[in-house]
C-alpha positions in Angstrom: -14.6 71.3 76.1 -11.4 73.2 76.0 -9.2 72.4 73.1 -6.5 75.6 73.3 -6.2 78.3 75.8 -4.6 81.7 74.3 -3.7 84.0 76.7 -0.3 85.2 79.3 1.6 83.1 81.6 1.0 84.8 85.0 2.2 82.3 87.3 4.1 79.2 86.9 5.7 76.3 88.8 7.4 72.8 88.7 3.7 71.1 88.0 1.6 74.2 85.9 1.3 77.4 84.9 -1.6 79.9 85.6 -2.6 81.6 81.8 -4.7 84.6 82.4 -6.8 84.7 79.7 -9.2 88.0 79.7 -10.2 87.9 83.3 -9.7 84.4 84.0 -6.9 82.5 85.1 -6.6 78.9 83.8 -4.7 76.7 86.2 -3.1 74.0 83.3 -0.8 71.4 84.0 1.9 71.1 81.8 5.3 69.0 81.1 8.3 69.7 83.0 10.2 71.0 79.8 7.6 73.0 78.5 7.5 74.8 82.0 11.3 75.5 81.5 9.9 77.0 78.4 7.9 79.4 79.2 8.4 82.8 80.8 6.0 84.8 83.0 4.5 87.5 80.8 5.0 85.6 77.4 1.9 85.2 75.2 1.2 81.6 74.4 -1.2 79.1 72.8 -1.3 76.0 74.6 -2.9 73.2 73.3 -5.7 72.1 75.8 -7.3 68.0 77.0 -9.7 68.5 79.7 -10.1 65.9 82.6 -13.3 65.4 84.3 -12.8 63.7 87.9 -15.1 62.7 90.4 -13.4 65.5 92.7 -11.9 68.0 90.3 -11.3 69.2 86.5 -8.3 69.4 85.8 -6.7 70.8 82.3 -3.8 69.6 80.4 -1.4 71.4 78.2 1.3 71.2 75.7 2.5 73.1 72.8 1.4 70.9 69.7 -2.3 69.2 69.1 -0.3 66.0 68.0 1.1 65.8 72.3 -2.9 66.4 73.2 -3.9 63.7 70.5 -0.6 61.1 72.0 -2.1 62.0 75.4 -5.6 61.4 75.0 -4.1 57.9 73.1 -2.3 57.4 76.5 -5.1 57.9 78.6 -7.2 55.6 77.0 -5.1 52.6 78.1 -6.6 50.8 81.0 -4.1 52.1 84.0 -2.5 55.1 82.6 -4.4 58.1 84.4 -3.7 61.5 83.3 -1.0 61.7 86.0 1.0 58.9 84.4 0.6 60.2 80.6 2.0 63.5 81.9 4.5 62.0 83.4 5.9 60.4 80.0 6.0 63.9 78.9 8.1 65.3 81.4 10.8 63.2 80.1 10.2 62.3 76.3 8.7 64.4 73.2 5.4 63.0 71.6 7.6 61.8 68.3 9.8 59.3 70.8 6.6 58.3 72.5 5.2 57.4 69.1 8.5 55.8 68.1 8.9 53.9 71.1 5.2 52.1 70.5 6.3 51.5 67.1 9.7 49.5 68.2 7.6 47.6 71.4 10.1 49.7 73.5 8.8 48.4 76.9 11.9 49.4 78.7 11.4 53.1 77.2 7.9 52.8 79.0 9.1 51.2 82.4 11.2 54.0 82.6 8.8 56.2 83.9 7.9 56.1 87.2 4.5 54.6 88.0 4.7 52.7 84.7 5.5 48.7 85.3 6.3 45.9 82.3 2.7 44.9 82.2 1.5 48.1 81.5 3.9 49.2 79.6 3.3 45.7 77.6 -0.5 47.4 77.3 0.3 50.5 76.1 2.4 49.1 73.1 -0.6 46.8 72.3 -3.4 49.4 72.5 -1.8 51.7 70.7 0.3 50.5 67.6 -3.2 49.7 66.1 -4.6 53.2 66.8 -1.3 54.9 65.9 -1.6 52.4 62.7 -5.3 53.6 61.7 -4.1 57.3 62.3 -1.7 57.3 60.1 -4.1 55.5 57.2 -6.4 58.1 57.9 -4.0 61.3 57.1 -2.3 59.9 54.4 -5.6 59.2 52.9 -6.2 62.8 54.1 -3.2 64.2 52.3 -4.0 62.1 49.1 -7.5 63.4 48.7 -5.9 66.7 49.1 -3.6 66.9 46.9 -3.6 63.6 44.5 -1.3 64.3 41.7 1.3 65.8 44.1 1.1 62.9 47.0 1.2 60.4 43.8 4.5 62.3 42.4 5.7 62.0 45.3 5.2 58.1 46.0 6.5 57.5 42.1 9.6 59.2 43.0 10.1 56.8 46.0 9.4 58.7 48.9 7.9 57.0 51.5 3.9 57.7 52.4 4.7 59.2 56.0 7.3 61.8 54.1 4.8 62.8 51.9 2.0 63.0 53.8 3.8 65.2 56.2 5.1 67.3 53.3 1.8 67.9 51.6 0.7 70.1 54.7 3.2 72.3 54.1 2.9 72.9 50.5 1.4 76.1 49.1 -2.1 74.9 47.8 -2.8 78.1 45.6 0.6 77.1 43.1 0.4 75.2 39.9 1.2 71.2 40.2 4.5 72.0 38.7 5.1 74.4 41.1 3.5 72.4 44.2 5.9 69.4 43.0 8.7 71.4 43.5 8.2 73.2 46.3 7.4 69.2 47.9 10.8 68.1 46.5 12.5 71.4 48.2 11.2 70.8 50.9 12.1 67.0 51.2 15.3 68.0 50.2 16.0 70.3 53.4 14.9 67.6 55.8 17.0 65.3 54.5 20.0 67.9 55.7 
């Protein structure tokens, strides 16, 4: 499997880009605004899900694992091909994907072309209980990781997603003080 594909943009247009990696170019499909994004020559990482047809193979990029890990979430749901779950893409960012499961936003879904109420219906189903058990797993994750910062944290009265996502970016070779504090710095900023 192909998780990530380092290498120069060599080609592009309004479906993919062509990253020439070495020797080889890698024909990836990619959203719309992430096209935009990119310029011919530039060095990038994308961030790789690889679709095995009956008639072709066909790779998927974007620029964060988290929009590979909403994609292959998408996907899964009985009637959204890879087609469809790119299209979402092209018009919304993985976080408003994510928030519109969370709120049952069907009409966010049957915006998207190809995407009717009853599917879109599915997909908020299937997926609040996955996106649910995610995020029990990582803040378990970030717990185990760092437990006398995360409960800190959660004493103070920040909520489990804050911390969670705030332990990642903590330096882990600084004292608890110190870890503490760079957590409530950092908390802090996003809050400006």
């Amino acid at each position: 499997m192909i998780s990530a594909l380092t290498g120069t943009i060599s080609f592009k247009n309004l479906s993919g880009v062509e990253i020439r990696a070495g020797q080889v170019g890698y024909w990836v499909l990619v959203p719309a605004g992430l096209i935009a994004d990119l310029t011919l020559g530039e060095k990038v990482t994308l961030y790789t899900s690889l679709i095995v047809g009956e008639k072709m193979v066909e790779i998927y990029g974007f620029s964060s694992r988290n929009e590979v890990r909403i994609f292959k979430m998408l996907t899964s749901v009985s009637g959204v091909g890879p087609k469809t779950a790119l299209q979402i893409f092209n018009n919304h960012q993985g976080e408003e994907v994510e928030r519109a499961i969370d709120k049952a936003d069907v009409a966010f879904f049957q915006s998207i072309k190809g995407i009717g109420k009853k599917t879109a219906q599915r997909l908020i189903v299937d997926l609040r209980s996955v996106l649910d058990q995610d995020r029990v797993r990582e803040g378990k994750e970030a717990e185990s990781k760092e437990p006398t910062v995360y409960q800190a944290l959660i004493q103070l009265g920040f909520s489990k997603e804050e911390v969670r996502l705030v332990i990642d970016k903590i330096n882990p070779d600084q004292k608890e003080e110190e870890k503490i504090s760079q957590a409530l710095s950092l908390l802090s900023a996003a809050d400006d």
